[in-house]
C-alpha distance (Angstrom), angle and dihedral (degrees) to the residues before:
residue distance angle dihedral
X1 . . .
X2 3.92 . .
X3 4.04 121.8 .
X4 3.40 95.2 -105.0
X5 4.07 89.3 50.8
X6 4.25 86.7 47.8
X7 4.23 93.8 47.2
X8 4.36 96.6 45.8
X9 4.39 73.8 54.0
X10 3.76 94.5 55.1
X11 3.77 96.6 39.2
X12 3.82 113.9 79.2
X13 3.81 110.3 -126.5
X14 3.41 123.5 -102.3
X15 3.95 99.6 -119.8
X16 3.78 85.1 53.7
X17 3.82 94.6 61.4
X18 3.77 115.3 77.4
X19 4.06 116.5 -158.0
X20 4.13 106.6 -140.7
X21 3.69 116.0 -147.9
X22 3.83 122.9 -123.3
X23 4.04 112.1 -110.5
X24 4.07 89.5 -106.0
X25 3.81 84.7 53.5
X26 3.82 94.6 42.7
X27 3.73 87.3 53.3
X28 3.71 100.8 50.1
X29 3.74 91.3 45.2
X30 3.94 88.4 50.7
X31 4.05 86.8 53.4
X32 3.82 100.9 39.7
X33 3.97 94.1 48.4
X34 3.53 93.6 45.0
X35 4.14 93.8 51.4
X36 3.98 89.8 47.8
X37 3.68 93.3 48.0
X38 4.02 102.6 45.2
X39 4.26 93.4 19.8
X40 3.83 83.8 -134.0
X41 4.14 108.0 155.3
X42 4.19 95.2 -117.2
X43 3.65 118.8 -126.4
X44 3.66 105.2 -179.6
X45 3.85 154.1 -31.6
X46 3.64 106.8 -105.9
X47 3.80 112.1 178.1
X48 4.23 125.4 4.6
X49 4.33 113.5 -172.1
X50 3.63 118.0 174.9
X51 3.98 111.3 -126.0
X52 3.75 136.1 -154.2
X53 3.96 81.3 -98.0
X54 3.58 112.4 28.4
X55 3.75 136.4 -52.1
X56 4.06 136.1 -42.6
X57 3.30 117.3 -146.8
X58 3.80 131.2 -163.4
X59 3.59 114.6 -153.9
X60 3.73 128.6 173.3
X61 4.46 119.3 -146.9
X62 3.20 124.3 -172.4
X63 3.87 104.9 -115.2
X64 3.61 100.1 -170.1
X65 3.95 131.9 9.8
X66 4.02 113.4 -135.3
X67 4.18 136.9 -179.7
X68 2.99 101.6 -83.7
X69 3.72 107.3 30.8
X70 3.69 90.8 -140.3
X71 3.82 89.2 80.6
X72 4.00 96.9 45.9
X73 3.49 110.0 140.5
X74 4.37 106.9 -113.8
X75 3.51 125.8 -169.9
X76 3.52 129.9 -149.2
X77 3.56 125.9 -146.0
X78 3.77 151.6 -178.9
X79 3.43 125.4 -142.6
X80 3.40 132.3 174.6
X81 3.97 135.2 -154.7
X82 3.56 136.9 -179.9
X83 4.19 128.1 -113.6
X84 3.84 84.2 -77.8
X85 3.40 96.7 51.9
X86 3.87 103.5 -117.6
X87 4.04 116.7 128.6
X88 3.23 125.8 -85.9
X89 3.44 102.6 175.5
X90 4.02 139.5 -38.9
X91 3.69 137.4 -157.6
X92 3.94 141.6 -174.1
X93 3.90 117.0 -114.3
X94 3.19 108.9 172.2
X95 4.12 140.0 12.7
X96 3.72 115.9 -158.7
X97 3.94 145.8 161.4
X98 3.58 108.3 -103.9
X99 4.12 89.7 -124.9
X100 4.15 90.3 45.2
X101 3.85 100.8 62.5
X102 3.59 134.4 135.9
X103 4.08 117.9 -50.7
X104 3.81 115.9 -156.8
């Protein structure tokens, strides 16, 4: 077996290695795949919980735009990404007017 043959042996291949993403990153990914995949306008990244697996995301769209803007209709969703930070999967939880949410 030659040197070279004895080192690629040692070194762990590159496929095999998996990059993870930082929490900012995480959350932008989370954001900017959801937008392209519904073509909801984004309004912000609500929640961000590291998993076994990766990262969910919660991100609230706005769904529909209304006069006044204070009764929009948002959307919140969760989506969920692997260590590297591509999706997995996503899903909506809740659908709310933007003056109506959550008291407490």
């Amino acid at each position: 077996m030659t040197d070279d043959a004895r080192a690629r042996e040692r070194e762990p291949a590159d496929e095999d290695y998996l990059q993870p993403v930082s929490a900012a990153e995480a959350a932008r990914a989370g954001l900017r795949q959801l937008v392209e995949l519904t073509g909801r306008e984004p309004s912000v990244t609500t929640s961000l919980e590291p998993t076994e697996d990766g990262w969910l995301v919660g991100v609230e769209v706005v769904e529909a735009r209304r006069i006044p803007n204070s009764t929009d209709l948002l959307g919140l969703y969760e989506v969920e990404l692997d260590i590297e930070g591509n999706l997995l999967g996503y899903r909506r939880v809740r659908r709310y007017q933007r003056g109506k949410g959550e008291v407490g």
